[in-house]
C-alpha positions in Angstrom: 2.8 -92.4 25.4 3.2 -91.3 21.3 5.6 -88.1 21.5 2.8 -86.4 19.9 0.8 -86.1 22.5 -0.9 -82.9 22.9 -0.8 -80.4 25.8 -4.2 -81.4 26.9 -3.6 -84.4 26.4 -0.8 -84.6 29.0 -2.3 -82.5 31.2 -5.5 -84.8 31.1 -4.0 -88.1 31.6 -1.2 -87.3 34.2 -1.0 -89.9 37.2 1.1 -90.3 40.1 2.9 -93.7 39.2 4.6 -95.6 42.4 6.0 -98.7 40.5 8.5 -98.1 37.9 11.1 -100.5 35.8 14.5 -100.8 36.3 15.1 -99.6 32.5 17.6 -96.4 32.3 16.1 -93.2 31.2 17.9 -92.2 27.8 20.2 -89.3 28.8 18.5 -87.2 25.6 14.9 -87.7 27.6 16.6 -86.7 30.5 17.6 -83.6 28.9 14.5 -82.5 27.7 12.5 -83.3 30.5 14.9 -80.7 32.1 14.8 -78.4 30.0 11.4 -78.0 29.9 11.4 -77.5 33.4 13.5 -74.6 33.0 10.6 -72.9 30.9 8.6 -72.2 33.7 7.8 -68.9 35.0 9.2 -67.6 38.5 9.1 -64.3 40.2 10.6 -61.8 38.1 12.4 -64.5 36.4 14.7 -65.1 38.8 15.0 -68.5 37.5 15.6 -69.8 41.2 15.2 -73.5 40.3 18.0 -76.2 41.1 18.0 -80.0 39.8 19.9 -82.5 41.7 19.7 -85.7 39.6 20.8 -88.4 41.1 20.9 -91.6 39.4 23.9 -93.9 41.5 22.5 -96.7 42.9 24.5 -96.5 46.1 23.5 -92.4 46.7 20.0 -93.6 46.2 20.1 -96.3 49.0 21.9 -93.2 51.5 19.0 -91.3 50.5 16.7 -94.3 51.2 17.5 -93.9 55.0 16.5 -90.9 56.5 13.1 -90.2 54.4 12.1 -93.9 55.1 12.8 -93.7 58.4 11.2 -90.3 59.1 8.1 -91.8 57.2 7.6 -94.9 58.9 7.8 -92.5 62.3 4.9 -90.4 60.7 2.7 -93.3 59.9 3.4 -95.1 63.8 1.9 -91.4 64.6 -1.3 -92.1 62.7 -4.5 -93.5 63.8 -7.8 -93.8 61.9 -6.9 -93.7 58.2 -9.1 -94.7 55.8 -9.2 -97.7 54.2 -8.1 -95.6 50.6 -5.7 -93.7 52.2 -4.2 -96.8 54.1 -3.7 -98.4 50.2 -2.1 -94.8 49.2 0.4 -95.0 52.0 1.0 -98.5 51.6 2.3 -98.1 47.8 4.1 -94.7 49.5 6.4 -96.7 52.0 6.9 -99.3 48.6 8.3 -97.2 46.6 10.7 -95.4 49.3 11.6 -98.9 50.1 12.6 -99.1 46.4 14.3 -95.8 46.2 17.8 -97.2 44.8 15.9 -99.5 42.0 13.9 -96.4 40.4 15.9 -95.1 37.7 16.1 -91.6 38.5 15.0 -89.6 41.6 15.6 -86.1 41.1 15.1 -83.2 43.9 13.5 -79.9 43.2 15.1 -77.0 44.7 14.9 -73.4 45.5 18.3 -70.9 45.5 17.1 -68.9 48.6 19.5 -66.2 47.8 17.8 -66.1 44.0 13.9 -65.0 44.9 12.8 -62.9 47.2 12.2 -63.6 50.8 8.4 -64.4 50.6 7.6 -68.3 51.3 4.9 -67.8 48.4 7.0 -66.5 45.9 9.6 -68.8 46.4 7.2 -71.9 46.2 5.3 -70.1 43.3 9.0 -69.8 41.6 9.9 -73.2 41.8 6.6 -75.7 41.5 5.5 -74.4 37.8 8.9 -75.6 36.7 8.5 -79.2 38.7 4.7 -79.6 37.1 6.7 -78.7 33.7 9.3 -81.6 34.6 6.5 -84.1 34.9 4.1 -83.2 31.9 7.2 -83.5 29.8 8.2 -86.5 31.4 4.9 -87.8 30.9 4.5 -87.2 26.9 7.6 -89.1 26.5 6.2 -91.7 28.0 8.0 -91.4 31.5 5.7 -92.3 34.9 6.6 -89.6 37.8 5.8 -89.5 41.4 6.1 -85.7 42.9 6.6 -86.5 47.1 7.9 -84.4 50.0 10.3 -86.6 51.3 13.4 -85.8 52.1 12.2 -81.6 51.7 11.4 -80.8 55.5 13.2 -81.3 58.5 10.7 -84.4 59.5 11.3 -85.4 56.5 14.9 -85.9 56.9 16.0 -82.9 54.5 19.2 -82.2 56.9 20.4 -85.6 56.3 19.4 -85.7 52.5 21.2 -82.1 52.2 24.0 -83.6 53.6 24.5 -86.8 51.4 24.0 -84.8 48.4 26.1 -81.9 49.4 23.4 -79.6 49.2 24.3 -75.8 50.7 22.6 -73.9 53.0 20.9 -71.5 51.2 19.4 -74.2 49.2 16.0 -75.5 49.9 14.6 -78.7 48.7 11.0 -77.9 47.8 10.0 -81.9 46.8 11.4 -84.7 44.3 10.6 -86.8 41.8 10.3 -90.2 40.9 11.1 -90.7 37.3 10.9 -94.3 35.2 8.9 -96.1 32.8 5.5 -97.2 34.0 5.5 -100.8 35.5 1.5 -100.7 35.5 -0.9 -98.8 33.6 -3.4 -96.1 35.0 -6.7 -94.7 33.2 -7.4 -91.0 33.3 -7.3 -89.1 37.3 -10.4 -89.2 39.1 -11.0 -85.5 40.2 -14.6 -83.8 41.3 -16.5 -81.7 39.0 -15.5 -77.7 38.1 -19.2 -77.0 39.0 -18.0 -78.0 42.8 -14.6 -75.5 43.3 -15.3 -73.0 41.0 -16.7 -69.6 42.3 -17.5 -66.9 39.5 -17.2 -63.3 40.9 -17.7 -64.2 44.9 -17.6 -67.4 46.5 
């Protein structure tokens, strides 16, 4: 994607992407990607974001473990899933199984001891900043894939915290995917305004 890219732009053409190629991301994209995160709102700018970047092969296939494993238990759970969302989960359990070749995976976290004590406010404070993360990722043409792996404990968070040497008060809230785009994909396909939007009452 041209580094011009408008706002709308970006915000118009931004897809999930669950195959990426092994080429590093440029520490200066890196940066920027970040820092744009970090120009998010929060409740009453506390700010309560933390980034854990990890980009070590060999941390990425620790990581692998515990949020494969808790996934493939989720799906053995399942029963009667569409043929679509058979396909989605199939490209999910993928490109877990390929956590140590994406380039970077980075984890989105919340400083419990930064914002206040109200789940909504702390979610609120923390998923602007990630949606930030991936729009600017995406108009330098980075793919992303937001997940919840690894971010509750049956998603193996405790063993994810543990690896990274994540504390306590720290909460993973989701993480990201981030690499160039091994495959192409047109514009979302999303339902109309005319069928969510409510104008003065539902």
């Amino acid at each position: 994607m041209p580094s011009e890219m408008s706002l709308l732009d970006g915000v118009n053409s931004l897809r999930s992407v669950r195959k990426f190629k092994p080429d590093p991301i440029p520490e200066d994209k890196l940066k920027i990607v970040l820092q744009s995160a970090s120009k998010a709102a929060s409740g009453s700018n506390t700010q309560p974001w933390e980034f854990v970047v990890v980009r070590d092969p060999k941390v990425k296939a620790r990581l692998k473990e515990p949020m494969l494993r808790t996934w493939l238990e989720k799906l053995a759970g399942g029963s009667g899933v569409s043929a679509r969302m058979r396909d989605v989960y199939d490209e999910a359990t993928e490109m877990l199984q390929n956590t140590e070749k994406v380039p970077v995976i980075v984890y989105c976290c919340v400083d419990l001891n930064r914002v206040g004590k109200s789940e909504e406010v702390r979610y609120a404070s923390i998923y602007p900043a990630v949606q930030n993360f991936m729009l600017a990722a995406h108009s330098l043409g980075l793919a992303t894939c937001l997940t919840v792996h690894g971010s509750t404990p049956t998603r193996g968070e405790p063993e994810v915290k543990k690896v990274l040497g994540i504390p306590e008060h720290v909460k993973i809230a989701c993480l990201v995917y981030v690499g160039y785009p091994a495959v192409r994909l047109g514009s979302p396909r999303r339902k109309p305004v005319e069928r969510f939007v409510h104008y003065d009452h539902w």
